[in-house]
C-alpha positions as CSV (number, residue, x, y, z in Angstrom):
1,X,0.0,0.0,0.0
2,X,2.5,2.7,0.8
3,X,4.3,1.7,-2.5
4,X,1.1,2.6,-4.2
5,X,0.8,6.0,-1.9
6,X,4.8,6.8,-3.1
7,X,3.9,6.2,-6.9
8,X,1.0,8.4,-6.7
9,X,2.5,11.4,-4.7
10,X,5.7,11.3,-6.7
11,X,6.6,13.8,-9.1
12,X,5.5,13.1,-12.7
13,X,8.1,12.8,-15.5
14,X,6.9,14.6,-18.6
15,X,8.6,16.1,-21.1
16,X,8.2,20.1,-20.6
17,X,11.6,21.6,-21.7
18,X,9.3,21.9,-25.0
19,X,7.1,25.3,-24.5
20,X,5.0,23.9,-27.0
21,X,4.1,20.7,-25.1
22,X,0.4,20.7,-24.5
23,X,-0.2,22.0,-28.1
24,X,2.1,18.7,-29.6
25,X,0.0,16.4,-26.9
26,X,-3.4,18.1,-28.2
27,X,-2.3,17.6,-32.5
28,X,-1.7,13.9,-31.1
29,X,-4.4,13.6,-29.4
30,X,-6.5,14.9,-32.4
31,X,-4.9,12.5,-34.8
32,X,-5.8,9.0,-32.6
33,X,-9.2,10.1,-32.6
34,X,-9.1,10.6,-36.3
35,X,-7.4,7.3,-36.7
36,X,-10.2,5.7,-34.4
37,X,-13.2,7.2,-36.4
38,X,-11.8,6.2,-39.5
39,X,-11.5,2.3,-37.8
40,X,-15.0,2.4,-36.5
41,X,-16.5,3.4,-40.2
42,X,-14.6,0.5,-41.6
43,X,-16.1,-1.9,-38.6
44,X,-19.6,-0.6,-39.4
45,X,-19.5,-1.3,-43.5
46,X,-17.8,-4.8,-42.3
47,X,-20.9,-5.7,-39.7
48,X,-23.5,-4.3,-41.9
49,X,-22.2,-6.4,-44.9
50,X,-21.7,-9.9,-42.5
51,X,-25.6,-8.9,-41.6
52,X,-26.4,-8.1,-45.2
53,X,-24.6,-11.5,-46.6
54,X,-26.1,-13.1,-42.8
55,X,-29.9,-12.0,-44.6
56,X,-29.6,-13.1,-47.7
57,X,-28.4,-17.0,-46.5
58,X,-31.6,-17.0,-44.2
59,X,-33.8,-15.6,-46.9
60,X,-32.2,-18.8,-48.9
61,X,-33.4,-21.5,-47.1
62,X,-36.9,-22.7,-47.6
63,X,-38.9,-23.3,-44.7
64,X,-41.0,-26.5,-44.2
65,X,-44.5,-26.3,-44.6
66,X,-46.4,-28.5,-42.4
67,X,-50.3,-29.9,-43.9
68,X,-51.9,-29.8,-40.0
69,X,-55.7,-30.6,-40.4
70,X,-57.4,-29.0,-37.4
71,X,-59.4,-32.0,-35.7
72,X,-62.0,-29.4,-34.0
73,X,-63.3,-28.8,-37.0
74,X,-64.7,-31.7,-39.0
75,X,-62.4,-31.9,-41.3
């Protein structure tokens, strides 16, 4: 426990000789996000065309038709 109270109380170790730090962490930033909203598009199109192809294969198969006289009637 203490070790976890020393690693959270000590002094962080980030690269601020740059004046222009934040602004390089923020362009970084900006460009994951990009790179994740350009991966999630691609993930979308792929599951809507494994439900699209999934559709079609179900709309293939035939289902069976069962000839059940009902008995309450007479016939």
């Amino acid at each position: 426990m203490s070790k976890f109270f020393q690693w959270f109380f000590s002094p962080s170790k980030k690269d601020n000789t740059s004046s222009f730090y934040l602004a390089e962490q923020i362009i970084e930033l900006k460009s994951r996000v990009e790179e994740l909203e350009k991966e999630n598009r691609e993930l979308k199109d792929l599951v809507m065309e494994v439900e699209n192809n999934l559709r079609s294969q179900i709309d293939k198969i035939n289902p069976v038709i069962y000839n059940i006289i009902d008995g309450n009637k007479g016939t």
